[in-house]
N, C-alpha and C positions, 0 to 999 in steps of 0.2 A: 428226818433228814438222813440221805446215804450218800457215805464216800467209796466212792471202786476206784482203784487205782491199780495200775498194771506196768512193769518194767521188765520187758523179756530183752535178753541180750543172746544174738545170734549169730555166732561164728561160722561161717562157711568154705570150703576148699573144694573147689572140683578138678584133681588131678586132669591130665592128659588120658584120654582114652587108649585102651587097646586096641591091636591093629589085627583089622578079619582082613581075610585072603579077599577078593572077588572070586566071578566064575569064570568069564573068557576072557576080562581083561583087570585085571586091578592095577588101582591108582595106586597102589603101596610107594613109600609109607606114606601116612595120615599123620598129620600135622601133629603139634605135643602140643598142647594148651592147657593152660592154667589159669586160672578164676579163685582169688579168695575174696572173702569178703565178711567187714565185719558192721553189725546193726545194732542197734540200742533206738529204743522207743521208749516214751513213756505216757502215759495219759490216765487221765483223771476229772471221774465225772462227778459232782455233786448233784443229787437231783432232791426233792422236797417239794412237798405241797402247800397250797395256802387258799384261800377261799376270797375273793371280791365280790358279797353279794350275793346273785344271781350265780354267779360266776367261777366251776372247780379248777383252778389252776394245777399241772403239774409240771413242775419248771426242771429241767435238767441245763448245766450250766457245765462246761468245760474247756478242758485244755489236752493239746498235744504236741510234744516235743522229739525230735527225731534224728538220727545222723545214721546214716551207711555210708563204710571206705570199702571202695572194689578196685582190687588188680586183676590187669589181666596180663597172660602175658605167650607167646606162640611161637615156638619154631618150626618150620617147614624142614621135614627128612627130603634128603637127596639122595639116591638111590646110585651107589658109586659115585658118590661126591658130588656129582654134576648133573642129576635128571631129577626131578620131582616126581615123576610115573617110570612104569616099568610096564610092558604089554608083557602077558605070560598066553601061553596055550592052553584049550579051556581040558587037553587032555592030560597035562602036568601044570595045574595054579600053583607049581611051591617056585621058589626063587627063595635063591641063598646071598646073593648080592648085599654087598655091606651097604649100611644104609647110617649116614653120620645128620645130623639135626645140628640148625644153626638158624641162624633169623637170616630171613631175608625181607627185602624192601619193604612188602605188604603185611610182616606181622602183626598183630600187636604188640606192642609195650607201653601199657598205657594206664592210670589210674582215676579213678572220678571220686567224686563226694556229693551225696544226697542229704539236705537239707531238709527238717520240715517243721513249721513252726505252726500251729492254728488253735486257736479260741474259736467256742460256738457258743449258742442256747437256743434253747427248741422250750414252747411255751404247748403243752397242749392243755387246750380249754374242752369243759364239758359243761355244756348248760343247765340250769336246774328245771326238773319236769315239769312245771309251770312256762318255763320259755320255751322248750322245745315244740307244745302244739300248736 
């Protein structure tokens, strides 16, 4: 008989991206977004063998338990308070315009929870070489 059992717990954070120029026109700036997110699993399988006869059993038998929390979360830069883009010339792509971040309507702000709960068993049979011909 074998027991595996396994509990990895996985913290996640994906800051807001940096902001690349374009070439003849960028959308500057690019939104701030944030994503964490925290996971725990666990599972554990017992498997073992046994013999009916004719018949080699070997039976795994388990369980899986599970939970991830994810935020998310998005501000939209305004480029002088009041534009979301800025058209630049593709002979000067720099722009020095202040550019302030706030949510607007379509952000996100939002959080979820991933459940996961599951029991298996898996039977693999191998027949004795008198049955097989």
């Amino acid at each position: 008989m074998v027991v595996a059992n396994g509990s990895p717990f996985a913290p996640f954070a994906h800051p807001a991206p940096t902001r690349r120029p374009g070439i003849s026109s960028a959308r500057a700036p690019r939104p701030a977004t944030t994503t964490s997110r925290k996971s725990i699993f666990n599972q554990t399988d017992l498997t073992f063998s046994l013999n009916t006869g004719a018949v080699k059993h070997k039976l795994l038998v388990g369980a899986e338990l599970g939970q991830q929390d994810t935020d998310n979360f998005r501000n939209t830069g305004f480029v002088n308070n009041t534009a979301t883009s800025v058209t630049v010339p593709l002979a000067f792509p720099t722009t020095y315009a202040p550019v302030v971040y706030r949510q607007a309507a379509t952000d996100a702000n939002n959080s979820g929870k991933a459940r996961v709960a599951a029991l298996y068993v898996q039977d693999q049979i191998e027949l004795a070489a008198a049955r097989r011909a």
